[in-house]
DSSP file (Angstrom, degrees, kcal/mol; ACC not computed):
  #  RESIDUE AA STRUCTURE BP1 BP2  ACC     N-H-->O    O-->H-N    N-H-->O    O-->H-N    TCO  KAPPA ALPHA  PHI   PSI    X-CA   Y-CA   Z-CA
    1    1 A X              0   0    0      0, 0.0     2,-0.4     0, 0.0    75,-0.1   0.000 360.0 360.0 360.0 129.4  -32.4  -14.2  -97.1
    2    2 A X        -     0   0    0     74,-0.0     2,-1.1     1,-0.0     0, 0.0  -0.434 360.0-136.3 -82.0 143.4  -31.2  -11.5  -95.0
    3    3 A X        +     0   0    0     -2,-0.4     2,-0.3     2,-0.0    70,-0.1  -0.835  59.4 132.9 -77.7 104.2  -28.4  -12.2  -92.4
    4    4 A X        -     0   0    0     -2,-1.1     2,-0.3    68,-0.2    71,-0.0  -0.947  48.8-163.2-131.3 167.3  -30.2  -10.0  -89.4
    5    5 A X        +     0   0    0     -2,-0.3     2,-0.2     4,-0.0    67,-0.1  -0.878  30.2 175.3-154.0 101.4  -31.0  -10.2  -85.9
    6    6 A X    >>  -     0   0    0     -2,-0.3     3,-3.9     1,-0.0     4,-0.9  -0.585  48.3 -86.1-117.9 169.6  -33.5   -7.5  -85.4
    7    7 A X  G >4 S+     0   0    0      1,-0.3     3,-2.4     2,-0.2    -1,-0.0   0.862 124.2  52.0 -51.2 -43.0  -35.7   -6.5  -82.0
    8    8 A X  G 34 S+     0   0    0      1,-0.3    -1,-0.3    36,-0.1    -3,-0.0   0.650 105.9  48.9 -82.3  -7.2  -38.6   -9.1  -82.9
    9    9 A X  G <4 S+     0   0    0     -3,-3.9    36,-1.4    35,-0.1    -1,-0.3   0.845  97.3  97.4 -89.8 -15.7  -36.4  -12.2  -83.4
   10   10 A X  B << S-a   45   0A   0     -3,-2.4     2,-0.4    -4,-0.9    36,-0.3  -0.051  70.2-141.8 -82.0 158.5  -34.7  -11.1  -79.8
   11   11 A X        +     0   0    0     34,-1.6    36,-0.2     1,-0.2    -1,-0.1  -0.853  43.5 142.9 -98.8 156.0  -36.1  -13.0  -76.6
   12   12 A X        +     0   0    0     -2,-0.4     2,-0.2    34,-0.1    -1,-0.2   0.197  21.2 111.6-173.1 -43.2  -36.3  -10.6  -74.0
   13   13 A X     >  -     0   0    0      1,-0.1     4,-3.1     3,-0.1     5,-0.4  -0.122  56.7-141.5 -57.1 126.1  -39.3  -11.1  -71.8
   14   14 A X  H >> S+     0   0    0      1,-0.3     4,-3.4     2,-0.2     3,-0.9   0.966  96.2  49.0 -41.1 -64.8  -38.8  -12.2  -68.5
   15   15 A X  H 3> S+     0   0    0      1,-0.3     4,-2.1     2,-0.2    -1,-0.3   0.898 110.5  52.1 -50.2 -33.3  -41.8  -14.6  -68.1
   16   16 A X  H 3> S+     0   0    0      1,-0.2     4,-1.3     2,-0.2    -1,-0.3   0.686 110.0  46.9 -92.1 -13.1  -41.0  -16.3  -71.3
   17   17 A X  H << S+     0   0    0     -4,-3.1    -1,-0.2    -3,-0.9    -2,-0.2   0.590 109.6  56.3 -97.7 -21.5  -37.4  -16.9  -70.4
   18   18 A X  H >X S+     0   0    0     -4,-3.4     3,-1.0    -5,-0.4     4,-0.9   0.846 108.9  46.2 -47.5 -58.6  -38.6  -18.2  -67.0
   19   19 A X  H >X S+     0   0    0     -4,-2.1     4,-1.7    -5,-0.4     3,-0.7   0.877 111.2  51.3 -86.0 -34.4  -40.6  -20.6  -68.6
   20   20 A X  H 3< S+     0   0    0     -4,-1.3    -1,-0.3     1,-0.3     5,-0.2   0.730 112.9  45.3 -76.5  -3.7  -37.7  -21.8  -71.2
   21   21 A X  H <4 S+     0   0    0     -3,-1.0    -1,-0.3    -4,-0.2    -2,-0.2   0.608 117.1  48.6-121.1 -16.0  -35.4  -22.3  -68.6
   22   22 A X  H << S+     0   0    0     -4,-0.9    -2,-0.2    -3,-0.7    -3,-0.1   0.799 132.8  10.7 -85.9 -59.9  -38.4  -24.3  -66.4
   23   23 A X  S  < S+     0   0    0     -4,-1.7    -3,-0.1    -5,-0.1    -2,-0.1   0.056 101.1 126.1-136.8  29.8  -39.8  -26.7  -69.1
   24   24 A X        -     0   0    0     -5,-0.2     2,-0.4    13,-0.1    13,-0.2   0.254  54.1-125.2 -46.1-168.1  -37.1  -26.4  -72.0
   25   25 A X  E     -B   36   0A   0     11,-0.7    11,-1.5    -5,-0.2     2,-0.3  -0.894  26.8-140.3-149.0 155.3  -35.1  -29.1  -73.7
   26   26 A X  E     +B   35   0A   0     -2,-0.4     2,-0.3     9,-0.2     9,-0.3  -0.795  22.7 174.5-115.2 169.2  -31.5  -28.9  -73.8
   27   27 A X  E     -B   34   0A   0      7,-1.8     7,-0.9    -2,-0.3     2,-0.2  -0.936  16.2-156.2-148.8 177.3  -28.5  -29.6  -76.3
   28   28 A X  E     +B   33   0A   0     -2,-0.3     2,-0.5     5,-0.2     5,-0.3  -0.524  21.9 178.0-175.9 113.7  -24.7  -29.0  -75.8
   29   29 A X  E >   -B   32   0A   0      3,-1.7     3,-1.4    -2,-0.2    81,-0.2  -0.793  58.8 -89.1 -98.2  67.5  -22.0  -28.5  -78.0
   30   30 A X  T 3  S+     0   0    0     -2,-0.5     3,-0.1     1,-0.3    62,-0.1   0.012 115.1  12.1 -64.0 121.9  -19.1  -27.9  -75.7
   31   31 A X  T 3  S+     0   0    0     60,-0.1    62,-2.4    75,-0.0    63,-0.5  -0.863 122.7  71.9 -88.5  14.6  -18.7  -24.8  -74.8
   32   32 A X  E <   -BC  29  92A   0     -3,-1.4    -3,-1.7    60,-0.2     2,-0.4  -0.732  58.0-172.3 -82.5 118.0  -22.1  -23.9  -76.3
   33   33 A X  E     -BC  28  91A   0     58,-2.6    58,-1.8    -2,-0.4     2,-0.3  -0.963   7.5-163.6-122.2 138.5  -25.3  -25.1  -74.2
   34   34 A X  E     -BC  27  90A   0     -7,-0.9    -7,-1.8    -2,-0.4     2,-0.4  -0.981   5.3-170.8-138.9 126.3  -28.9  -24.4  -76.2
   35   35 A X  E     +BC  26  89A   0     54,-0.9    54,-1.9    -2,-0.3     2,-0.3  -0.898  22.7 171.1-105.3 129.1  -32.4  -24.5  -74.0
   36   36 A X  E     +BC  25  88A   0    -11,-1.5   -11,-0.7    -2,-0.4     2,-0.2  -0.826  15.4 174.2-138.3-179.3  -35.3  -24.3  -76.5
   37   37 A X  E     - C   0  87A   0     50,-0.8    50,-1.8    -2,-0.3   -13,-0.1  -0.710  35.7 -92.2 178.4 127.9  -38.7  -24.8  -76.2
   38   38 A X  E     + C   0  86A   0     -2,-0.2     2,-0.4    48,-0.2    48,-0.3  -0.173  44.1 177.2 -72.5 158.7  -41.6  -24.3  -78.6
   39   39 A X        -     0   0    0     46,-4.8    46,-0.5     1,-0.1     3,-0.1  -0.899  37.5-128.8-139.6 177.2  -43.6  -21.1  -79.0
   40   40 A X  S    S+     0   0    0     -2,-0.4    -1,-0.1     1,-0.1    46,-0.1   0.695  94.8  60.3 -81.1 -40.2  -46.5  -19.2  -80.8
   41   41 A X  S    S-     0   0    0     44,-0.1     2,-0.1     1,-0.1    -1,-0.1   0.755 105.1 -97.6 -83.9 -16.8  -44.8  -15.9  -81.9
   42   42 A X        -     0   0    0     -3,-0.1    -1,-0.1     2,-0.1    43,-0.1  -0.371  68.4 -21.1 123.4 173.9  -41.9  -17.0  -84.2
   43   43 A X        +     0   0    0     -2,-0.1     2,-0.3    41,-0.1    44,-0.2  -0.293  61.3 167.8 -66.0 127.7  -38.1  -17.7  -83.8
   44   44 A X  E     + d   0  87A   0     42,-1.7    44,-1.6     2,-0.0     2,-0.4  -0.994   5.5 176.2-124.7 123.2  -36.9  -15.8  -80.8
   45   45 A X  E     -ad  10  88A   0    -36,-1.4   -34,-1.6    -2,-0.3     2,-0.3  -0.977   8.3-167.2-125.4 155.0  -33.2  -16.7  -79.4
   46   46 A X  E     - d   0  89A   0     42,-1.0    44,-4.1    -2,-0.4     2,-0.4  -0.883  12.6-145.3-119.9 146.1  -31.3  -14.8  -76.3
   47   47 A X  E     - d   0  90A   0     -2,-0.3     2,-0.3    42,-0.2    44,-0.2  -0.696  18.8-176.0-117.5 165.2  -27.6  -15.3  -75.7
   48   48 A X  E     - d   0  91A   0     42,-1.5    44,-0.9    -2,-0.4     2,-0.3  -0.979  10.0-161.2-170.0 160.6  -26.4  -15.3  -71.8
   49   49 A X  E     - d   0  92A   0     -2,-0.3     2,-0.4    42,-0.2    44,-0.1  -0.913  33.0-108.1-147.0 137.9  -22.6  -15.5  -70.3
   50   50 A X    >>  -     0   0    0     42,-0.6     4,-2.1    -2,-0.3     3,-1.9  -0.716  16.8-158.1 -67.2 120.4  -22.1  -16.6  -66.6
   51   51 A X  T 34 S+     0   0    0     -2,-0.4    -1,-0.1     1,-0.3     6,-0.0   0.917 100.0  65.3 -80.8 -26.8  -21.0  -13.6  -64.3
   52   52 A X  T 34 S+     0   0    0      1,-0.2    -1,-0.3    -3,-0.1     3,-0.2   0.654 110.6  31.1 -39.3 -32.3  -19.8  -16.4  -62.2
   53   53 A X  T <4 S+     0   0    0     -3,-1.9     2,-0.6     1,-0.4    -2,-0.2   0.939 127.8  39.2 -94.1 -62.8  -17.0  -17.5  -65.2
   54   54 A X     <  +     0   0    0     -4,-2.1    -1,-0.4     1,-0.2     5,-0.1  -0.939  65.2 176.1-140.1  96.4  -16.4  -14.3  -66.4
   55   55 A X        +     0   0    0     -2,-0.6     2,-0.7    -3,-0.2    -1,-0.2   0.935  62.4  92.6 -51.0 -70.6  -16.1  -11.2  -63.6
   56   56 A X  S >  S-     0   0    0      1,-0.1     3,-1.7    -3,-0.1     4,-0.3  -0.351  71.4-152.1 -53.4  99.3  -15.3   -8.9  -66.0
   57   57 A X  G >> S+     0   0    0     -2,-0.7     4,-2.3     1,-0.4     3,-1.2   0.703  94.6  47.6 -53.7 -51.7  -18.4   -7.0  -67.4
   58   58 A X  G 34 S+     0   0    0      1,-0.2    -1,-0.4     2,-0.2    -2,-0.1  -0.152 108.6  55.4 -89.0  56.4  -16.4   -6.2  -71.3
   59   59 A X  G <4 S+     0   0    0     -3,-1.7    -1,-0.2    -2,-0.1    -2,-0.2   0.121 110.7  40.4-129.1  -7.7  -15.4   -9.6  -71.4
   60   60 A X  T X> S+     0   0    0     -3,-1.2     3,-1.2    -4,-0.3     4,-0.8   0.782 122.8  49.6-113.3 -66.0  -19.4  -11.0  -71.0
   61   61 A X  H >X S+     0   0    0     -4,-2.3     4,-2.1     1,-0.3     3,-1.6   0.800 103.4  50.5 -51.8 -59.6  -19.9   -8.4  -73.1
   62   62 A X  H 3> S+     0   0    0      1,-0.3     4,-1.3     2,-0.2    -1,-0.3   0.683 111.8  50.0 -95.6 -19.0  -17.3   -9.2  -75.6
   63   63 A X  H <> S+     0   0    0     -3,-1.2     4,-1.2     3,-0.1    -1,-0.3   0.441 107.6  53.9 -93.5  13.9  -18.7  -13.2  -75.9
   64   64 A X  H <X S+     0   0    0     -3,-1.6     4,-1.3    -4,-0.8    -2,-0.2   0.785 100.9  55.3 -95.0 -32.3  -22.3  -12.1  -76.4
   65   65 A X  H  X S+     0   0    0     -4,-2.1     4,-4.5     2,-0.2    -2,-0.1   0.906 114.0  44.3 -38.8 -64.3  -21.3   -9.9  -79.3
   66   66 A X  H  X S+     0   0    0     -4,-1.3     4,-0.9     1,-0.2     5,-0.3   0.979 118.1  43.9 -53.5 -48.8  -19.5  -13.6  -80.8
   67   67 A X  H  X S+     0   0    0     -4,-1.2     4,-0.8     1,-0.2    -1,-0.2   0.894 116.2  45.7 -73.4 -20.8  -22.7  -15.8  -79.9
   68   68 A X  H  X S+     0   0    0     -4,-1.3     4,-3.3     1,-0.2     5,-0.3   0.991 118.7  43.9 -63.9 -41.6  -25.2  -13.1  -81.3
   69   69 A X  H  X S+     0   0    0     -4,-4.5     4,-0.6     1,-0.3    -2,-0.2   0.658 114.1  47.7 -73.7  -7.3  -22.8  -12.8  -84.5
   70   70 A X  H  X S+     0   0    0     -4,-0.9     4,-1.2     2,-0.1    -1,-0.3   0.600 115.9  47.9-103.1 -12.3  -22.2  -16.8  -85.0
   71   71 A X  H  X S+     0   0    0     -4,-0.8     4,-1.1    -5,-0.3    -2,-0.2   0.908 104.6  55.3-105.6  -6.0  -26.1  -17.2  -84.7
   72   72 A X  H  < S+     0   0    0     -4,-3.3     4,-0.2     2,-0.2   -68,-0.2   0.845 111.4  53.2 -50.2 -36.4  -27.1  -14.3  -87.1
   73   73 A X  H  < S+     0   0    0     -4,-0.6     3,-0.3    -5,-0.3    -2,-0.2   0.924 119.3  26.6 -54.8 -65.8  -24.9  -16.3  -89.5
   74   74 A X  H >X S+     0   0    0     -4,-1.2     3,-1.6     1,-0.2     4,-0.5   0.431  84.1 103.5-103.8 -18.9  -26.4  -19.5  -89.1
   75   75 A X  H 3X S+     0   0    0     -4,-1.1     4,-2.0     1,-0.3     5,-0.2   0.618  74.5  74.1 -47.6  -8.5  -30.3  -18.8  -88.1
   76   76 A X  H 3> S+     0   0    0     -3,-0.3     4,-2.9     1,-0.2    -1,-0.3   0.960  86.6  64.8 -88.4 -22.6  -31.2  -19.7  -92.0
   77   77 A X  H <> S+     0   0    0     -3,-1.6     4,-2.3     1,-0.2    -1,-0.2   0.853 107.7  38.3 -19.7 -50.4  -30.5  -23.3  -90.9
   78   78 A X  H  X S+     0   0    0     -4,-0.5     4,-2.7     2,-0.2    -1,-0.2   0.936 116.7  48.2 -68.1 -45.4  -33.4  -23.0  -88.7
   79   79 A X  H  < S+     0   0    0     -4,-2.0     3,-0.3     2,-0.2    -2,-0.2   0.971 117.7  44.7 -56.8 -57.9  -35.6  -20.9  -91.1
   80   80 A X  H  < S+     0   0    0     -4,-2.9    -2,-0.2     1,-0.2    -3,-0.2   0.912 122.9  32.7 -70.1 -57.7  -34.8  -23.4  -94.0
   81   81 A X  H  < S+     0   0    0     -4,-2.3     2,-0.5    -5,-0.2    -1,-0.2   0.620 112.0  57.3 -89.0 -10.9  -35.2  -26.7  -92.0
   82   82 A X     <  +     0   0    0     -4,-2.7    33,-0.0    -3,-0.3    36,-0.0  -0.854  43.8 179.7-117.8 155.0  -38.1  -26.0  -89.3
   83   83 A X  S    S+     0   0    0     -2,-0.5    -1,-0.2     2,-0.0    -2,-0.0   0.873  70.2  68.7-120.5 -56.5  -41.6  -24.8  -90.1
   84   84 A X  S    S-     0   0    0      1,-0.1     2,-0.6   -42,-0.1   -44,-0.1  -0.052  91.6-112.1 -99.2 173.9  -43.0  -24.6  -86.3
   85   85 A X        -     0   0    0    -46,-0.5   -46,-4.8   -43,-0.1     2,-0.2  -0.896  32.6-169.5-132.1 139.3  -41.3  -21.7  -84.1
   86   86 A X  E     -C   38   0A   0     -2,-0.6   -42,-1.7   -48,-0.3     2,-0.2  -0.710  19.5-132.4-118.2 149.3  -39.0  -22.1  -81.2
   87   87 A X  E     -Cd  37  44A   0    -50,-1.8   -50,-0.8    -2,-0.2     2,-0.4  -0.539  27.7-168.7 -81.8 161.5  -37.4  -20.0  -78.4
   88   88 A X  E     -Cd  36  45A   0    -44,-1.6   -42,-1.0    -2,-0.2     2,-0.4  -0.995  19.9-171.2-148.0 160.0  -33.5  -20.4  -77.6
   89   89 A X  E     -Cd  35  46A   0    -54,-1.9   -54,-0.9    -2,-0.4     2,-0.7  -0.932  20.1-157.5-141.4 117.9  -31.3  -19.2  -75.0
   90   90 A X  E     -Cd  34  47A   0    -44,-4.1   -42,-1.5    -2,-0.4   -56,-0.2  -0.824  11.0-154.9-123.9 116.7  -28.0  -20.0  -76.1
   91   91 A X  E     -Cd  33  48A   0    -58,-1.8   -58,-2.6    -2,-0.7     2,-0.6  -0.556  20.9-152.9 -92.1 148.5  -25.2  -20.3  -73.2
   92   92 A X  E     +Cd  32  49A   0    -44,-0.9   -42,-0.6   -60,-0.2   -60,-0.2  -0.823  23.7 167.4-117.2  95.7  -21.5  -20.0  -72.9
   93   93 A X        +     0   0    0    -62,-2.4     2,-0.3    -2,-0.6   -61,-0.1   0.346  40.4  99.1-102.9  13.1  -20.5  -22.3  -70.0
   94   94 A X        -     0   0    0    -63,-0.5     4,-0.1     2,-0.1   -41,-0.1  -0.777  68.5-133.7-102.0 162.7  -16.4  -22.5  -70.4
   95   95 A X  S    S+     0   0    0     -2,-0.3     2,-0.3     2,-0.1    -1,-0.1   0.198  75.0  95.9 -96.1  -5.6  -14.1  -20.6  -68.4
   96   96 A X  S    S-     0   0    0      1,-0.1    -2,-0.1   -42,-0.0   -42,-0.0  -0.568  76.3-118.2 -77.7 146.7  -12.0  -19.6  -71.4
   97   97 A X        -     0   0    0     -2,-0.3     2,-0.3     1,-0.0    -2,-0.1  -0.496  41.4-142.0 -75.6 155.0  -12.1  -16.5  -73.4
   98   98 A X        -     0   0    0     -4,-0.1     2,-0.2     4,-0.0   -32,-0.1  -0.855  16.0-144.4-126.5 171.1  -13.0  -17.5  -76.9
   99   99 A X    >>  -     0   0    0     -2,-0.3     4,-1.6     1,-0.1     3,-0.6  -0.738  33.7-116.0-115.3-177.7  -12.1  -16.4  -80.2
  100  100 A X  H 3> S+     0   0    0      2,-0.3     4,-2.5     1,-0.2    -1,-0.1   0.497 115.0  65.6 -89.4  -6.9  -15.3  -16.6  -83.1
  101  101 A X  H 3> S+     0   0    0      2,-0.2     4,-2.2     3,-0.2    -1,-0.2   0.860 108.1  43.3 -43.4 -50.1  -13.6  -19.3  -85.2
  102  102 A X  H <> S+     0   0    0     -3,-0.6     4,-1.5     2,-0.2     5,-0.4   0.932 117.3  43.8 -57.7 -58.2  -14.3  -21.2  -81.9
  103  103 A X  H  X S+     0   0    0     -4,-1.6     4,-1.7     2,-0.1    -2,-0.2   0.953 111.6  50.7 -53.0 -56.9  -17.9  -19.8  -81.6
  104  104 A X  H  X S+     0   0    0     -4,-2.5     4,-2.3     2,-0.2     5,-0.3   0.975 112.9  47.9 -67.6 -52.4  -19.2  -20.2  -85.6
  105  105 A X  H  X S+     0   0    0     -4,-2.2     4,-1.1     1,-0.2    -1,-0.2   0.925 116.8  44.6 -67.6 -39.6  -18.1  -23.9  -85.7
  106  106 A X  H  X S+     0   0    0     -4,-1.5     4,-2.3    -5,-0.2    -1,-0.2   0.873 111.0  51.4  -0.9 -82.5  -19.9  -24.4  -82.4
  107  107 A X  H  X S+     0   0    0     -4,-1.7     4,-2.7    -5,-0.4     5,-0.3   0.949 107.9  50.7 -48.2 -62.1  -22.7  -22.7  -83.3
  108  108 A X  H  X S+     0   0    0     -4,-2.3     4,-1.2     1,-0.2    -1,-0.2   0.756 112.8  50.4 -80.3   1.2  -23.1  -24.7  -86.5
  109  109 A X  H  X S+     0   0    0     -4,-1.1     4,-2.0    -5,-0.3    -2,-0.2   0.816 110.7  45.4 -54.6 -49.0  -22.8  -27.9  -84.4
  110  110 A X  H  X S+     0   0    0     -4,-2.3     4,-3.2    -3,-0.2    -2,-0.2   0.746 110.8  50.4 -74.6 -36.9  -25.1  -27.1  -82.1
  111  111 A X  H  X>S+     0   0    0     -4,-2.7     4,-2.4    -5,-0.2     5,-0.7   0.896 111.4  55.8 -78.0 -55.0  -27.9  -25.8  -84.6
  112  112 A X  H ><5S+     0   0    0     -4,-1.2     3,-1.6    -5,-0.3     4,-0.4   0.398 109.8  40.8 -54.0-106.5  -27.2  -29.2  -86.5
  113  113 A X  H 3X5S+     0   0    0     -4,-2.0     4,-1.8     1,-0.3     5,-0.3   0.421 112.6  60.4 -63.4 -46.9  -28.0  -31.4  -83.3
  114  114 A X  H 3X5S+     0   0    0     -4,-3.2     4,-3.2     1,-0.2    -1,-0.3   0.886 106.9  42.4 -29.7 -68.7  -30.8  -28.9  -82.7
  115  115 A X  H <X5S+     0   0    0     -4,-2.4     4,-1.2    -3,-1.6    -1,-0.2   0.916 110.1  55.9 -61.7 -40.6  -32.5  -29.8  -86.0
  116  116 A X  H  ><S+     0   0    0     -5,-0.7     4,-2.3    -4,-0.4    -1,-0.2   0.836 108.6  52.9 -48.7 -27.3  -31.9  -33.7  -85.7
  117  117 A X  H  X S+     0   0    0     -4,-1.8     4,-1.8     2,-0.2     5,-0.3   0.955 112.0  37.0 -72.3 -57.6  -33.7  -33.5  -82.4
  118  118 A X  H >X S+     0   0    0     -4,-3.2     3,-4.2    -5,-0.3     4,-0.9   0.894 114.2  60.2 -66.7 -61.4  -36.9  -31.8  -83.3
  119  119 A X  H >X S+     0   0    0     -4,-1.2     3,-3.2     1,-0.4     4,-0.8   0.650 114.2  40.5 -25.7 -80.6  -36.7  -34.0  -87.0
  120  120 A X  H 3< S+     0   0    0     -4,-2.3    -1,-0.4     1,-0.3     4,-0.3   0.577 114.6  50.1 -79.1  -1.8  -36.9  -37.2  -84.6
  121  121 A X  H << S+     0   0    0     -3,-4.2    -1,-0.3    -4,-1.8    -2,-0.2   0.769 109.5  52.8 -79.6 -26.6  -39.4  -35.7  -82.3
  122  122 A X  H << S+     0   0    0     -3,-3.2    -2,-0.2    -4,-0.9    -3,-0.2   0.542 117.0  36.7 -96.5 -14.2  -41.8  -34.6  -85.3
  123  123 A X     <        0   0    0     -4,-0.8    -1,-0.2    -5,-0.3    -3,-0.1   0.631 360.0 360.0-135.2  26.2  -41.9  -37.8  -86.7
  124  124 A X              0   0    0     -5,-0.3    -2,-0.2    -4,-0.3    -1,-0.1   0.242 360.0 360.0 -69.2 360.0  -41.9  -39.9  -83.5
């Protein structure tokens, strides 16, 4: 499996990111928050940083770089355990900077509750 995160896995349309943030599901792995939601086109995830938290522009910058790179890492979780295809927006809601030790263990925290959820939704 290749580790990548290439244009078609990215979310990037407005409407569809409207609508995940409207009729989404949530999880939270503190300081990691994941809105998902199912879709038709295949895994798409988006990362987002609050300008509110973080003022400084390379500093938003510089923890969107860590959540894309801890969730290239870990997306075969998803691949391997889910067959139907999901959006994500995955948010960074503390006021600290963080470093990517902090971010990957996160990350796989977060993807594990993610997959327990849909598992008990799919056979509920």
């Amino acid at each position: 499996m290749k580790f990548t995160y290439n244009k078609k896995e990215k979310l990037k349309s407005q409407k569809a990111i409207a609508q995940l943030f409207l009729e989404g599901h949530s999880l939270s792995a503190y300081p990691l928050r994941l809105v998902y939601q199912q879709n038709e086109t295949g895994i798409k995830a988006g990362v987002s940083v609050s300008k509110r938290n973080f003022k400084k522009a390379v500093d938003r910058i510089r923890i969107k770089r860590l959540l894309r790179e801890a969730y290239r890492l870990n997306k075969n979780m998803l691949i391997d355990n889910n067959s139907t295809h999901y959006s994500f927006m995955i948010l960074y809601i503390s006021k600290e900077m963080p470093d990517f030790i902090l971010v990957d263990t996160k990350m796989k925290s977060l993807l594990h509750k993610f997959i327990d959820q849909t598992s008990k939704n799919l056979k509920s």
